[in-house]
N, C-alpha and C positions, 0 to 999 in steps of 0.2 A: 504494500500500500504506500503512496506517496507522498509527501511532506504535507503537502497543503489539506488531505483529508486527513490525517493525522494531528496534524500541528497549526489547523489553521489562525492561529491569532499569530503565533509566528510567521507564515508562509511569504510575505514580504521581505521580511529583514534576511529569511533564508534566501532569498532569491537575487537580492540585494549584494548579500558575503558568497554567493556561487558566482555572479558575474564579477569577484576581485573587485565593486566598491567600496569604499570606506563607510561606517557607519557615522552616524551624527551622536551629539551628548543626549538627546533627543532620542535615538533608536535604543542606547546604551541606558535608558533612563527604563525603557519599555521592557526590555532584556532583565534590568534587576527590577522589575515588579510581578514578571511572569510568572505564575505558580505551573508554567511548561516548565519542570524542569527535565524531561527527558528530550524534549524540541530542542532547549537548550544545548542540552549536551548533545543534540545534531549538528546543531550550527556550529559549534565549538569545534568539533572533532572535523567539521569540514575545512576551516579556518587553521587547525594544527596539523593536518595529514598533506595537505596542502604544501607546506612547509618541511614539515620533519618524514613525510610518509607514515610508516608505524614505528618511526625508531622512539622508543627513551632511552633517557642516558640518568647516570647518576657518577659520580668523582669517588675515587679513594683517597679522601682528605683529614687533614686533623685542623681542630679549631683550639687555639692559645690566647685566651686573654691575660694579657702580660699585667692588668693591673686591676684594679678594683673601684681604687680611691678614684673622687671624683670630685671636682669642686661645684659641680650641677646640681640639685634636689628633683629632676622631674616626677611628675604626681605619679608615672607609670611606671616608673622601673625598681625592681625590687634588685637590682644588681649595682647597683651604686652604693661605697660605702666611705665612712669621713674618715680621717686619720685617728679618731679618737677611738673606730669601731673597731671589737677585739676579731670578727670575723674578716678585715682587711687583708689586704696580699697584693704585695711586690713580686715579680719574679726580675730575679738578675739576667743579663746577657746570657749567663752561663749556663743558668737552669732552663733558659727556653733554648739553646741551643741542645740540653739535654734530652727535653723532650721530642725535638726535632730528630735527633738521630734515633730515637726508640720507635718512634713515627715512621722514617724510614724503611726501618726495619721490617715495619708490615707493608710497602707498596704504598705511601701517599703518593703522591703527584704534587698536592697543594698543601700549604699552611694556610690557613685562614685567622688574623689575627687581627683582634680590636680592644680597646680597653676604657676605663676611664677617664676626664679627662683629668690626668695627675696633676696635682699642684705645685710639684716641684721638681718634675726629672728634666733634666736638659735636653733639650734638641736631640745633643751629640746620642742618646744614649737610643733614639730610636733610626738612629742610620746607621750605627755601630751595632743595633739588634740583627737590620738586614745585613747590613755587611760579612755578620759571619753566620746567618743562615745560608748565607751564597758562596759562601768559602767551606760552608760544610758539602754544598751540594748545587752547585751551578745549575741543574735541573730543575731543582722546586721552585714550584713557583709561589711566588710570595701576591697572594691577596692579604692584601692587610687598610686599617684604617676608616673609617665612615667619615664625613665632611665636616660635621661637627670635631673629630680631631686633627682632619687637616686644621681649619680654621685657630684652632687651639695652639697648633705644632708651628702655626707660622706666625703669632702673636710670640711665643715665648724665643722664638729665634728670630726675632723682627726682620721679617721677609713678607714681601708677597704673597701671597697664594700661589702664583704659578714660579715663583721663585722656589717656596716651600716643594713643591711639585716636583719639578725639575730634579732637585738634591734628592728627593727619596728615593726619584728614579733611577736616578744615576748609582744610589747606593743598593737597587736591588729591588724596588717596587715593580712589580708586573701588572697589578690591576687594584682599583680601588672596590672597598663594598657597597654594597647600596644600602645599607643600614643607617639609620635616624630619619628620613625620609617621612615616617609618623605618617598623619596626613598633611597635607599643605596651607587646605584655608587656614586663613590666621587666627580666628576665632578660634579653632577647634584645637591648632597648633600652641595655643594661649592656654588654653585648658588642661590638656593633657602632657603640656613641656615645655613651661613657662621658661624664658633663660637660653633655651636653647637656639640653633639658629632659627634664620627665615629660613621661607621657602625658597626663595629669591637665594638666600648664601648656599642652603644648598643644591640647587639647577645649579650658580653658578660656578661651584666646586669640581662639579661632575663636567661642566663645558669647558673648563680651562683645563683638567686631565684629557678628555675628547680632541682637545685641540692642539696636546701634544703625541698625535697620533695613537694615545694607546687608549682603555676599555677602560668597561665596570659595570659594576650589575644593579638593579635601582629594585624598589620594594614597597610596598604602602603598607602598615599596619592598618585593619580592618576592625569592625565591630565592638566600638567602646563608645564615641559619643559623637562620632560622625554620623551624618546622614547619606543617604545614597547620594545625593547631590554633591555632597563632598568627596564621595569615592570616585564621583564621574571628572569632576574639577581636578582631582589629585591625578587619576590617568591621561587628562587631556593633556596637562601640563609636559605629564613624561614624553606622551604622544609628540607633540611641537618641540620637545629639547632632542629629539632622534628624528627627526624630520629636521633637525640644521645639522645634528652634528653625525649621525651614526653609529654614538661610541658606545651604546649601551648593547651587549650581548645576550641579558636575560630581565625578565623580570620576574621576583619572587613574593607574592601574596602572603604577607602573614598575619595569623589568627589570633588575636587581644587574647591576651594571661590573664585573669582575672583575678588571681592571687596575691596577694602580699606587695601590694601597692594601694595607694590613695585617691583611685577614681573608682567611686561606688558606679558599678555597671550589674543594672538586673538582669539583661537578655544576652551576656557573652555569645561568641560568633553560635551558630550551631551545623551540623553537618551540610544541611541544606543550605545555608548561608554559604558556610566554605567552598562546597561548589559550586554555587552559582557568582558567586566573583570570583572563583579562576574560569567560569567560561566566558562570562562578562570582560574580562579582562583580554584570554586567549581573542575573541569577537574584536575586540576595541584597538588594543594593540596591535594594528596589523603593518608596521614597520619594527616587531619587533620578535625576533625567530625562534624566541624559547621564553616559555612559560616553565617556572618550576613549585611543583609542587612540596613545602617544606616540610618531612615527614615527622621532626622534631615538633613544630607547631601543632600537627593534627593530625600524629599516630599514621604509621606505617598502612594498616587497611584506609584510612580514608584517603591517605596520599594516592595510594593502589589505583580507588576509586575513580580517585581527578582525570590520571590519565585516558579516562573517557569521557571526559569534563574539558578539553582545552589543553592541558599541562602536557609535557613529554620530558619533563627530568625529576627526578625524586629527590635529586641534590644529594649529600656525600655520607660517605660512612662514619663522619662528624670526629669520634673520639672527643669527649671532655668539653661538651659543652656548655657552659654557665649559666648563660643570661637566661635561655629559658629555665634552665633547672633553679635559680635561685625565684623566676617568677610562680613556680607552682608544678611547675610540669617535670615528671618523678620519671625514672627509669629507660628515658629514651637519650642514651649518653652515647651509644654506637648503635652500628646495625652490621653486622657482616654484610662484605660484601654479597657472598651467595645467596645473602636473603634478599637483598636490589633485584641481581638478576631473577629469582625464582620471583620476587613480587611483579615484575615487570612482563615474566612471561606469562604469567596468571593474568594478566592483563589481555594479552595475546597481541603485544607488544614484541617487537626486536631490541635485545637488550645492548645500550653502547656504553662503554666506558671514555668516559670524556674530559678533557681537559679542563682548565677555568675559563679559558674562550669557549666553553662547547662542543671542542673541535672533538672528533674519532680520538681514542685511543685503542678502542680493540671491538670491533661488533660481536657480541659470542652467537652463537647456531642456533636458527631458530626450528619452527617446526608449526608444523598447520597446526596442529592444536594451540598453540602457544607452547607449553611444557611438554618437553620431551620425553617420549616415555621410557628413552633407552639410559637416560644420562638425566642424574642430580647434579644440579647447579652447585650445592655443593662438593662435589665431585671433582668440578672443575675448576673453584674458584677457591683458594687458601684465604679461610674466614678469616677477617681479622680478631686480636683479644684485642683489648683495653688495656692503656699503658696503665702504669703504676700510680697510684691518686696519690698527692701530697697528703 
């Protein structure tokens, strides 16, 4: 049966994203009030296969927060802590290079590294960080920082922004994250992360790294005291900074913690919400190649899910994640790798191992059904453990 007897409150906006137009804030307005959510995830999946075919990907990465301390209070984060808090933490050059090489050891590809904004550590000590993560291993590549710590890193080393830019790259930066991103209107940016920057510092954070030729990945945190109108404003904006500059590689949707922070929120995201903004988003975003699903944010089965919602990455085998764990969210600290591929083939997806631009690193074997019946994924994939906790 076909779209339009099926789906007909959608069958326009379907026929609209089949002929490759762009959708309006207006169509993306109609898309998050639809209770189609399975038209939904038609249009979605037409908009992401389009693109990726049926590949997802996910990274063998480890994530390093080098610091705690913060001179910030935002209402929403429960991973900020002041120098007086006894559960604070530094880590030296030495000990992140520590954990770097234990990381190694299982097959990352990536560090993923971001932190507080410190109150006291010099410049030197985060070009001196890269500098001997890339002396450890010329290969890794180093995603590190969100725009609120560029902005931070280039105030305490009085530089520029693109001055600030420049030296980290040169010491070893490969890509920036899209994290702090929040939402954009400033009302709601007031609300939930007073102090922190605009929206305005960080687009133009992300355009002046874009405009030194290299990447980075952009984000919107969802369902805490935004409105749909705000989550369409937050995407248009991303929309218009990748339509000048090109540099954004992914974008990642993630789902309001509602724990152990100071914005009373009664309706936290719910499943149905989480997928209908990574399809709204996959529909919306259509200058931009990957959607990822963050399985840390919303549990490995509904990440699964997404991928027939829009999304084709599940993003990395994380290792020692913080922020979310200090927000609320308990026991999702790794994922072996063979549980990416077997969740992806369960998908009936083709599983990729990918870079931090998204690029191939390895496509493994697929099979009509999705999962193979001759061969566990396990089998072929050396799970990783978890390094050793401080």
């Amino acid at each position: 049966m076909n779209f339009l007897l099926m789906h007909a409150e959608l069958s326009d906006l379907y026929d609209k994203v089949a002929a490759g137009e762009r959708i309006t804030e207006a169509d993306a307005l109609r898309l998050f009030r639809s209770k189609d959510l399975n038209g939904l995830a038609k249009i979605a999946n037409l908009a992401c296969d389009r693109k990726n075919a049926r590949h997802a990907s996910y990274i063998v990465n480890r994530y390093i927060n080098y610091s705690n301390y913060c001179i910030l209070s935002c209402q929403f984060c429960a991973f900020a802590r002041k120098k007086r808090d006894a559960d604070g933490f530094q880590y030296s050059t030495e000990e992140i290079v520590e954990k770097a090489r234990e990381a190694l050891s299982l097959g990352i590809t990536e560090l993923h590294i971001v932190g507080g904004l410190h109150p006291n550590l010099p410049f030197e000590y985060y070009l001196e960080m890269l500098r001997a993560l890339k002396r450890l291993d010329a290969r890794l590549q180093l995603k590190c920082f969100t725009a609120i710590e560029i902005l931070h890193l280039a105030w305490i080393a009085k530089k520029t922004v693109r001055e600030t830019l420049q030296e980290l790259r040169d010491a070893g930066l490969n890509s920036l994250t899209g994290g702090g991103a929040e939402i954009f209107r400033r009302e709601v940016r007031s609300a939930i992360a007073k102090g922190k920057e605009s929206a305005e510092e960080w687009l133009d954070v992300h355009r002046k790294w874009h405009q030194l030729g290299e990447r980075s990945t952009s984000t919107m945190l969802f369902g805490h005291v935004e409105s749909l109108e705000d989550r369409i404003d937050h995407l248009r904006q991303l929309r218009n900074l990748q339509d000048d500059t090109h540099g954004f590689c992914g974008f990642v949707p993630l789902p309001y913690q509602p724990e152990n922070n100071r914005i009373p929120v009664q309706h936290p995201p719910t499943g149905f919400d989480t997928l209908r903004t990574i399809a709204v988003s996959r529909i919306y975003l259509d200058n931009f190649d990957h959607i990822t699903a963050y399985w840390v944010g919303m549990g490995l089965k509904l990440a699964q899910l997404a991928l027939d919602f829009g999304a084709d990455d599940l993003h990395g085998t994380i290792v020692e994640e913080k922020i979310f764990e200090m927000a609320g969210v308990r026991g999702r600290q790794l994922q072996p790798e063979a549980e990416m591929v077997k969740a992806i083939r369960e998908a009936g997806r083709i599983p990729v191992q990918r870079n931090t631009f998204y690029e191939q690193i390895k496509v493994w074997p697929s099979s009509e059904f999705g999962i193979s019946a001759e061969t566990d994924p396990a089998d072929e994939v050396l799970a990783l453990t978890p390094a050793t906790k401080d």
